[in-house]
N, C-alpha and C positions, 0 to 999 in steps of 0.2 A: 504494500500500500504506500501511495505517496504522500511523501510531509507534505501536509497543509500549510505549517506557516515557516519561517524561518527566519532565525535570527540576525541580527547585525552582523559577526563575525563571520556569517555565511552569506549575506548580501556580500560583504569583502573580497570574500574568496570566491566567489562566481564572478562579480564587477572589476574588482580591482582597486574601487574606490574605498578609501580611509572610512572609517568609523567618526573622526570627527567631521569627515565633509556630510557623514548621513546625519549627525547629530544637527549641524548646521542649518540644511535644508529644512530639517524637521522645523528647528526656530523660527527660519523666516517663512513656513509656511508653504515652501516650494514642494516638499518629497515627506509626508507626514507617514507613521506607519500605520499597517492593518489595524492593529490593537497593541494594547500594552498589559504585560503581566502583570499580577497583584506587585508584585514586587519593584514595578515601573522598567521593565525590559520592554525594549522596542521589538515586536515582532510584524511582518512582513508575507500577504501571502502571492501567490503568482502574477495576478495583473498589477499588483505595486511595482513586480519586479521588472515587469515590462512598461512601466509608466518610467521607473529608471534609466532603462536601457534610452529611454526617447530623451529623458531629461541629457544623458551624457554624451548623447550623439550630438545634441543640440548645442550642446557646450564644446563639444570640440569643434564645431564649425565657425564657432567664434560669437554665438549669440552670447550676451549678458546674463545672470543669471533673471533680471528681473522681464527682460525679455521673453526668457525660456516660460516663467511662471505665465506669463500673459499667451502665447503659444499651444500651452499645453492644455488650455481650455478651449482652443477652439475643433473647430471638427479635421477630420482629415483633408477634405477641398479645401476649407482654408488655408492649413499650411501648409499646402503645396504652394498656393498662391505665397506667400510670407517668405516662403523658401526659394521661388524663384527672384521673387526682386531682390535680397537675401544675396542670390548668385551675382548678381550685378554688380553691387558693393562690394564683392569679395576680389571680383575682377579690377575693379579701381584700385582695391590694395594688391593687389598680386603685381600690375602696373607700376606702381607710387614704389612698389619695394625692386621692383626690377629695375627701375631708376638709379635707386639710393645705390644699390648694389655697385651698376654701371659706375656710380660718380666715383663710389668707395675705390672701386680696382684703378679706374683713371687717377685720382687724386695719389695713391697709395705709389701708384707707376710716372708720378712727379708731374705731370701736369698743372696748368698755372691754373685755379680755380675758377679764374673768370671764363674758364673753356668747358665745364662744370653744368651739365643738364639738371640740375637736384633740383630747382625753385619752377620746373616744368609745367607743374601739373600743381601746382603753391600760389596762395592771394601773395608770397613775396614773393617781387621782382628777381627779374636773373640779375647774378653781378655785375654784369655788363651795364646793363640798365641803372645799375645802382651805382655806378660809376660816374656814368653821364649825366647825374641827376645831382649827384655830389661837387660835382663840375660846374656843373650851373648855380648851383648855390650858393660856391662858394668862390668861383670865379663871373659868375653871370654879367657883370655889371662893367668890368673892363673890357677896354681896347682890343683888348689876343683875344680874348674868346669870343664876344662878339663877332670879328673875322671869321675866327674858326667857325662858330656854330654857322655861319653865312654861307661858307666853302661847302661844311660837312652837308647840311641841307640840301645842297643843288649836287651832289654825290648820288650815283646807285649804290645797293647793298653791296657791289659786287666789286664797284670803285673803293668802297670804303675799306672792303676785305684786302683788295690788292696795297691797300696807302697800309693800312697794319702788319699786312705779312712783309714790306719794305724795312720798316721799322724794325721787325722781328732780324727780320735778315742781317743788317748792321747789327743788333746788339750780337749775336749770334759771331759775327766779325769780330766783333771786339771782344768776342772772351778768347778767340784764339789768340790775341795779342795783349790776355795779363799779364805774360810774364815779364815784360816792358813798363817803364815806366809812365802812366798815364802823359805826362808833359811831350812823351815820343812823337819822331813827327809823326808814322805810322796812326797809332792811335790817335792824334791829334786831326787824321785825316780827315779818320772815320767821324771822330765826333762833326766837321765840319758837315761831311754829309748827311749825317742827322739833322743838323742844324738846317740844311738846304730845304729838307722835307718839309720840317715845319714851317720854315719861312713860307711855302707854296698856302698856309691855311691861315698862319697867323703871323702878325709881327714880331719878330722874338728879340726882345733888347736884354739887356744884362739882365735886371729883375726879375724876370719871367723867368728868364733857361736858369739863373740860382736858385728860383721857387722847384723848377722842374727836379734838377738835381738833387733839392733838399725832399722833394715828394720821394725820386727814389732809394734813396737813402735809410728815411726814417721813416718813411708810411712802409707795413709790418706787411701790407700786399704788394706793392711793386720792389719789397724787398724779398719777399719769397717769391715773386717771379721771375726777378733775375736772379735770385740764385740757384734758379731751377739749373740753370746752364751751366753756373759751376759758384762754389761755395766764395764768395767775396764779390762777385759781379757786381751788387751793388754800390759798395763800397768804391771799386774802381770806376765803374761810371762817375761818381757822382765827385771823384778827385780830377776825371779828365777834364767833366764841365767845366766846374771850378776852376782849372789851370787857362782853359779855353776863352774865359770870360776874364780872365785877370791879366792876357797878353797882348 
């Protein structure tokens, strides 16, 4: 003959689940048992155990438990229905986490974070964006940027991709010529031709290419950008400027 009811310690060992996750649910009302002993022993008889089995499948799919409790009182057609839009959400995050993943390996493989997908599918802006925004704010009101923002605007995406990987290309130049003193004329070339790009968007007088220099130096993201190239980039950058503008 089969046990009618059975205990905690044997929901455990059929489920898997702890004694205090049953005690728990008992509290808030979600997984109550069949009856209770004189003695106050929780016992349990077969549809409780399959009321569980639904309760824990529900929880590994990621529902809340107070979800689960609202769920489990409806009929079977309804939560299919629950369960499908359910799958929807779960696809947003399977996405959201395949992002974060992606950014993790790029970042982790040295990558400069403003190249960085993570703020995709986020109310926060990409860095890129936040860059340009930080730019305007706190350069908006002068001479150079003014120019620049004039230039940049009348640009395609594709012009602007080409004026940045120029950029790239020269500093990329000048890490293979650290071992020189930045004052060299070599290196003193290159800065020149740096200097030529930007003149093409904006006015570049002393002030400005010492603010530039001083951004790469001590702001803690165009310092981890050039040093993605090699460990002191910034530093030498931002000694060539400096030598460049004091001759």
């Amino acid at each position: 003959m089969k046990k009618p009811l059975l205990a905690v310690k044997e929901i455990v060992q059929i489920t898997g689940i702890t004694a205090r996750s049953l005690h728990f649910y008992d509290k808030i009302g979600l997984f109550k048992p069949a009856q209770l002993t004189e003695k106050g022993y929780r016992l349990y008889d077969r549809s409780s155990l399959e009321k569980l089995q639904t309760i824990l499948i529900l929880k590994e799919m990621d529902f809340s438990l107070k979800e689960i409790a609202d769920i489990v009182k409806l009929t079977r057609e309804e939560q299919k229905q629950v369960l499908k839009k359910h799958r929807q959400t779960l696809l947003a995050k399977k996405q959201r986490l395949e992002n974060i993943m992606t950014a993790l390996d790029e970042y982790v493989s040295g990558n400069d974070v403003s190249t960085l997908h993570i703020f995709d599918h986020s109310p926060i802006l990409p860095l890129k964006e936040q860059y340009a925004n930080e730019a305007e704010i706190i350069y908006g009101e002068t001479e150079a940027y003014q120019a620049y923002d004039e230039v940049m605007a009348k640009m395609s995406a594709e012009d602007q991709e080409r004026y940045f990987s120029s950029f790239e290309e020269i500093f990329k130049r000048i890490v293979t010529c650290s071992g020189q003193e930045p004052s060299s004329d070599e290196v003193q070339q290159l800065i020149e031709e740096w200097k030529k790009i930007l003149m093409q968007f904006m006015p570049c007088d002393a002030e400005l290419l010492a603010c530039i220099a001083h951004n790469y130096k001590y702001d803690a993201r165009f310092n981890n950008y050039f040093n993605q190239f090699k460990e002191g980039t910034a530093d030498f950058l931002y000694s060539a400027i400096m030598y460049n503008i004091s001759y």
